[in-house]
N, C-alpha and C positions, 0 to 999 in steps of 0.2 A: 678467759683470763679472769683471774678470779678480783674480789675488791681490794684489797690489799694490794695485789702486784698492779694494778689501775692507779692507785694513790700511790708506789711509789714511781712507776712510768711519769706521774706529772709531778710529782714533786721532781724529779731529776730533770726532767725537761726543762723548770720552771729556772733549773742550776744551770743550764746548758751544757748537759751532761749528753753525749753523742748515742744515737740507739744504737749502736753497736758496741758500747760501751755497755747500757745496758742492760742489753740479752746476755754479756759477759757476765755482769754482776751479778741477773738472773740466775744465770746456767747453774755459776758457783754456789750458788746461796741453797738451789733445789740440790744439789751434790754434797753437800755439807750438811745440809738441815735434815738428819738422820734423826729419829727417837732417843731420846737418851742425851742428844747433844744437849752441851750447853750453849747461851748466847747473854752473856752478862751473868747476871741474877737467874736470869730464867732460865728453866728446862724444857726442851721442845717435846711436848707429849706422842703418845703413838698415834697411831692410826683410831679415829673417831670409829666407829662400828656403826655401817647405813643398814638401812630397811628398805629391801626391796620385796618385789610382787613373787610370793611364791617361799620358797626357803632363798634362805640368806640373810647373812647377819642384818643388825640393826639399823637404822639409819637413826642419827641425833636431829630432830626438831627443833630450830632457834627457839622455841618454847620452852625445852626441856634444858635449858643450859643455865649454869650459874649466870649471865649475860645477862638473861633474859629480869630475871629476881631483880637484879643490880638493877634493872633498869625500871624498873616501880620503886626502886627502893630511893632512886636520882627523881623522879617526879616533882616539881614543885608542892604539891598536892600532899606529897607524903609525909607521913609521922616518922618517919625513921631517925634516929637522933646519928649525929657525927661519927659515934663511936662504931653505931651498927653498920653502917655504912663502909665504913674502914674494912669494917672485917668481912663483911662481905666482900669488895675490892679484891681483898688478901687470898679470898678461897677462889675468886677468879683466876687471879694469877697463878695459885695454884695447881688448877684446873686446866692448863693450857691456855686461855686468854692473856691477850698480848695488854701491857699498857696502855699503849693507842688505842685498842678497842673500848677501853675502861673509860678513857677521854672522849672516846665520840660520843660511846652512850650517854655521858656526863653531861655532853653537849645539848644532844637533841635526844632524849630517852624516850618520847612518845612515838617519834620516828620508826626507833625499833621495836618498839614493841607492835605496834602497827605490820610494821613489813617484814621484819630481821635485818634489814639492811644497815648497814653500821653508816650514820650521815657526817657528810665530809668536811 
């Protein structure tokens, strides 16, 4: 189960929303959530390209992601002024990252750059 579908399993639990309701909501969202689609403002990206042992495509390092930038760029510590910050934000969303992710990192930014894990 990936972090995302964990955060939204407890936030709907938290609504009293039934687990068979859901893996409904699940099912739908993975059958809909096709490349290309939209969902508001944003466009769902393709397929990320992994690095595996041997030939085969690429695999993306939490390092290597516009996320990662964002999140030295959110550091207490940092020089980055308000404006640069935005636009970085922007190429995130651009890039397939979601909102949400842009707020957790915003949240706890040492967190992920430490681990990749986006904190809750």
């Amino acid at each position: 189960m990936s972090d995302s579908e964990t955060l939204l399993r407890e936030l709907w639990t938290q609504k009293g929303v039934s687990l068979k309701r859901q893996n409904e909501l699940l099912a739908e969202i993975r059958a809909k959530a096709q490349p290309g689609s939209t969902v508001g403002p944003f466009v769902i990206p393709g397929k990320i390209e992994t690095r595996r042992q041997g030939s085969g495509p690429k695999i993306r390092n939490y390092w290597e992601t516009h996320l990662y930038t964002y999140a030295y760029a959110c550091r207490p510590a940092s020089k980055w002024s308000a404006g640069n910050r935005a636009a970085l934000r922007a190429k995130c969303l651009r890039h397939g990252h979601t909102m949400g992710e842009c707020q957790m990192v915003e949240r706890n930014p040492e967190h992920f750059i430490r681990t990749g894990r986006l904190a809750p």
